[in-house]
LODREN-465392 format. One line per field, with one value per atom (N, C-alpha, C): residue number from 0; atom name; x, y, z. Coordinates in Angstrom, 2 decimals. Layout:
REM residues N
k	(NUM_...)
a	(CA_...)
px	(X_...)
py	(Y_...)
pz	(Z_...)
This chain:
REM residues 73
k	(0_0_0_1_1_1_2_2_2_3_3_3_4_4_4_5_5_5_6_6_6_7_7_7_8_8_8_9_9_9_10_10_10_11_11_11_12_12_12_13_13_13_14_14_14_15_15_15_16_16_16_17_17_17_18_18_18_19_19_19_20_20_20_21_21_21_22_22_22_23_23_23_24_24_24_25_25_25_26_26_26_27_27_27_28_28_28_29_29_29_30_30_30_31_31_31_32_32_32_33_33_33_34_34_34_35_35_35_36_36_36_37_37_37_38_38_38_39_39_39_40_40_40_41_41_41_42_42_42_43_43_43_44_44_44_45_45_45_46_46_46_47_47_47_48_48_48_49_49_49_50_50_50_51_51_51_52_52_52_53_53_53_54_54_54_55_55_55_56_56_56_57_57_57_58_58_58_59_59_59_60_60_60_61_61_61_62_62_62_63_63_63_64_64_64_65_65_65_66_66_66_67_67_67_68_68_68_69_69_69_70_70_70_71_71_71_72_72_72)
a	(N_CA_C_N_CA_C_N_CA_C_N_CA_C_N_CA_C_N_CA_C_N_CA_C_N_CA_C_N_CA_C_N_CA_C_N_CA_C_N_CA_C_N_CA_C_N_CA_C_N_CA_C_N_CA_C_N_CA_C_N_CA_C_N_CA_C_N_CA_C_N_CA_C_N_CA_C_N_CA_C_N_CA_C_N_CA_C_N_CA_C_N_CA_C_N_CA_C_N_CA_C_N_CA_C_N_CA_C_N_CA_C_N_CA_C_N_CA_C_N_CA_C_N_CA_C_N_CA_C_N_CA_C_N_CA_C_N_CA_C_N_CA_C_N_CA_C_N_CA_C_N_CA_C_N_CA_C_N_CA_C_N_CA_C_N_CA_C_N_CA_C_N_CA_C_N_CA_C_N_CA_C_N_CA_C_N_CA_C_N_CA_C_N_CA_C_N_CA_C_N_CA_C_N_CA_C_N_CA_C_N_CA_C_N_CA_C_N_CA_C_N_CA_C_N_CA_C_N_CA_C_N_CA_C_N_CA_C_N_CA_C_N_CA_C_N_CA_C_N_CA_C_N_CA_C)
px	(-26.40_-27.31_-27.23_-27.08_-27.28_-27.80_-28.60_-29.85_-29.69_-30.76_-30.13_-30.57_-30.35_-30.76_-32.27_-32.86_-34.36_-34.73_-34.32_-35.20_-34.68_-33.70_-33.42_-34.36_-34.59_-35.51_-37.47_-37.16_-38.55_-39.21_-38.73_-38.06_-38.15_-37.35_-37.60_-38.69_-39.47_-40.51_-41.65_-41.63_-42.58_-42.37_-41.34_-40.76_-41.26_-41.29_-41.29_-42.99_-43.50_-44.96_-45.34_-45.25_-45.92_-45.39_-45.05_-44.83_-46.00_-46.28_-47.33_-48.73_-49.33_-50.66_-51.54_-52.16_-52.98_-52.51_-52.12_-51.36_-50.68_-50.52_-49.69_-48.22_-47.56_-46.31_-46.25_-44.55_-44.72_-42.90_-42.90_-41.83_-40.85_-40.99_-39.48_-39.44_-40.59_-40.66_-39.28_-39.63_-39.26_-37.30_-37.39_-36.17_-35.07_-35.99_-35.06_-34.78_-35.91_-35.69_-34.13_-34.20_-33.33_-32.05_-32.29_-31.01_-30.85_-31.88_-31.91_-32.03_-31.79_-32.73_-33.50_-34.18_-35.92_-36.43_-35.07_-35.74_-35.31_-35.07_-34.93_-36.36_-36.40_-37.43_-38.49_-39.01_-40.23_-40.56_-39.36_-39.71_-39.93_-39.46_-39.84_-41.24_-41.62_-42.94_-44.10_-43.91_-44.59_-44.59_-44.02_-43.72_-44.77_-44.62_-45.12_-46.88_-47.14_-48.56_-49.11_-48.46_-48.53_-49.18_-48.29_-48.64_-49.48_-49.83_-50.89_-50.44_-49.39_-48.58_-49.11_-49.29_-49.00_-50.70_-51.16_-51.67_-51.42_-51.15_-50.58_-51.94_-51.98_-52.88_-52.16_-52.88_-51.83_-52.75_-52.19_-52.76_-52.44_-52.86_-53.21_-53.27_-52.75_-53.00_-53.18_-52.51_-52.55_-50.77_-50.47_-49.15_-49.43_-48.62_-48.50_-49.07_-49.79_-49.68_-50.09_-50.03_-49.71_-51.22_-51.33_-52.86_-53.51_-52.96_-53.86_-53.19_-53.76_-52.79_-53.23_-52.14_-52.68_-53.82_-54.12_-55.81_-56.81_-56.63_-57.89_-58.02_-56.77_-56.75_-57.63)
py	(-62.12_-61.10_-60.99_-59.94_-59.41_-58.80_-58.89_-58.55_-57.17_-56.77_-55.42_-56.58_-55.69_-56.07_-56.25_-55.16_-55.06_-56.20_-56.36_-57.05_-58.64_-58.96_-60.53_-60.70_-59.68_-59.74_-59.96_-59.22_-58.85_-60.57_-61.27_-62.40_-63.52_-63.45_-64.07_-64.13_-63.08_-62.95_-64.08_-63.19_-64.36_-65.51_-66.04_-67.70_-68.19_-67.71_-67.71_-68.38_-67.08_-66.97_-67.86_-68.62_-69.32_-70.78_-70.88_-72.41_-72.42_-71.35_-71.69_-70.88_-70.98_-70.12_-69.95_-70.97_-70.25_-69.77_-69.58_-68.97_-67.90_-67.07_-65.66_-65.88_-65.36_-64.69_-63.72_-63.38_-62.08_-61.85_-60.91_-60.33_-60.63_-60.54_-61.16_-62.58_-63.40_-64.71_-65.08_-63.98_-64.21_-63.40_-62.58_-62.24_-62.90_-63.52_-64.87_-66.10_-66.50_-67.70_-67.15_-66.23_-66.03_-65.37_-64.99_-63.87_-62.58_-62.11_-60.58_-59.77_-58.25_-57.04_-56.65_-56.87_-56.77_-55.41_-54.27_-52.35_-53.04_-53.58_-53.83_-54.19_-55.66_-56.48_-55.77_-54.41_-54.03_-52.67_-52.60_-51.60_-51.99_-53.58_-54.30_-54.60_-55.48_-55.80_-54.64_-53.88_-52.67_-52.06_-52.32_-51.96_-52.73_-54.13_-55.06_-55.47_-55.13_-54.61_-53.82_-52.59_-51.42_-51.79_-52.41_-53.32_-54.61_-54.91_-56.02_-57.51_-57.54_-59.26_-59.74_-59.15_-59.65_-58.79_-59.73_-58.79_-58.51_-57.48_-57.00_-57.18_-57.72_-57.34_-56.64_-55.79_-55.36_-55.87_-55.93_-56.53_-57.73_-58.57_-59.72_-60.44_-61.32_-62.55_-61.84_-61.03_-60.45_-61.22_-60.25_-60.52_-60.88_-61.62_-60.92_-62.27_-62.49_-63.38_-62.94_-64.13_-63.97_-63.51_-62.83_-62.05_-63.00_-63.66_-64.89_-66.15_-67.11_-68.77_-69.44_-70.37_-70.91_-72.03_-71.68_-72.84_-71.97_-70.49_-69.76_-69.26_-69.66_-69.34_-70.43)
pz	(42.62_43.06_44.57_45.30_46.86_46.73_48.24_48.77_49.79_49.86_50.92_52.21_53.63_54.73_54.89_54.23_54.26_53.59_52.43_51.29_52.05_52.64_53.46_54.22_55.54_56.47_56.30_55.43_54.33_54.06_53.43_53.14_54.04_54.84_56.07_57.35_57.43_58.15_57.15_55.47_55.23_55.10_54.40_55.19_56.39_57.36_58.69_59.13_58.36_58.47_57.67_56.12_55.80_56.43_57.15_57.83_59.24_59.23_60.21_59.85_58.59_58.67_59.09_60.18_61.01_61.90_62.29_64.05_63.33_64.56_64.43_65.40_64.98_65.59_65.90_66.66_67.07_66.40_66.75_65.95_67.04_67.92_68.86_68.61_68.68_67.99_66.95_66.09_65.08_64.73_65.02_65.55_66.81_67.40_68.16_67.36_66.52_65.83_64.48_63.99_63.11_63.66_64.82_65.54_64.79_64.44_64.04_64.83_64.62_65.37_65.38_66.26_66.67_65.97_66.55_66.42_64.14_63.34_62.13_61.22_62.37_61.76_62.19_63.26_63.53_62.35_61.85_60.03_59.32_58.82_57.93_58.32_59.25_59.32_59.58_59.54_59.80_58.05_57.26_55.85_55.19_55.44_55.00_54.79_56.78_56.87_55.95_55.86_54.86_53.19_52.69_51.37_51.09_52.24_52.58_52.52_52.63_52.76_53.74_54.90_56.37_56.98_57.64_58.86_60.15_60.87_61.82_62.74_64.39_65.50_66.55_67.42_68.22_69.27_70.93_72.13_72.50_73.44_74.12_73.01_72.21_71.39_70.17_70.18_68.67_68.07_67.05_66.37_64.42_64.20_63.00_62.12_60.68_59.99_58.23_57.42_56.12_56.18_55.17_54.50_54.07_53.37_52.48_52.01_53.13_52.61_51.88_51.06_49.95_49.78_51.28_51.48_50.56_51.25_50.53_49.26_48.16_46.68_45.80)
């Protein structure tokens, strides 16, 4: 089975994100840690927000994290 580009990245942000659930990232964070493209990973995570995986902050100490970790199930 192969993956598109989207559906890897897709993927990898939340990987990313559940290793650290309280804290947020940021998408260059995260596109440096994997060596992706930032203008890529900012459609995916912007998709993602969209469907409610992720919550998005924008500003000063904002950035991105999982919607709901498996503390709060």
């Amino acid at each position: 089975m192969q993956l598109t580009f989207y559906s890897d990245y897709s993927l990898r942000v939340l990987l990313y994100l559940s290793q650290m659930p309280k804290d947020a990232a940021t998408i260059t964070e995260i596109a440096d840690f994997y060596k992706i493209s930032k203008n890529h990973l900012v459609k995916v995570v912007h998709r993602l927000a969209q469907l409610g995986f992720i919550i998005s902050t924008r500003g000063k100490g904002g950035g991105i994290r999982l919607a709901r970790n498996s503390d709060e199930i």
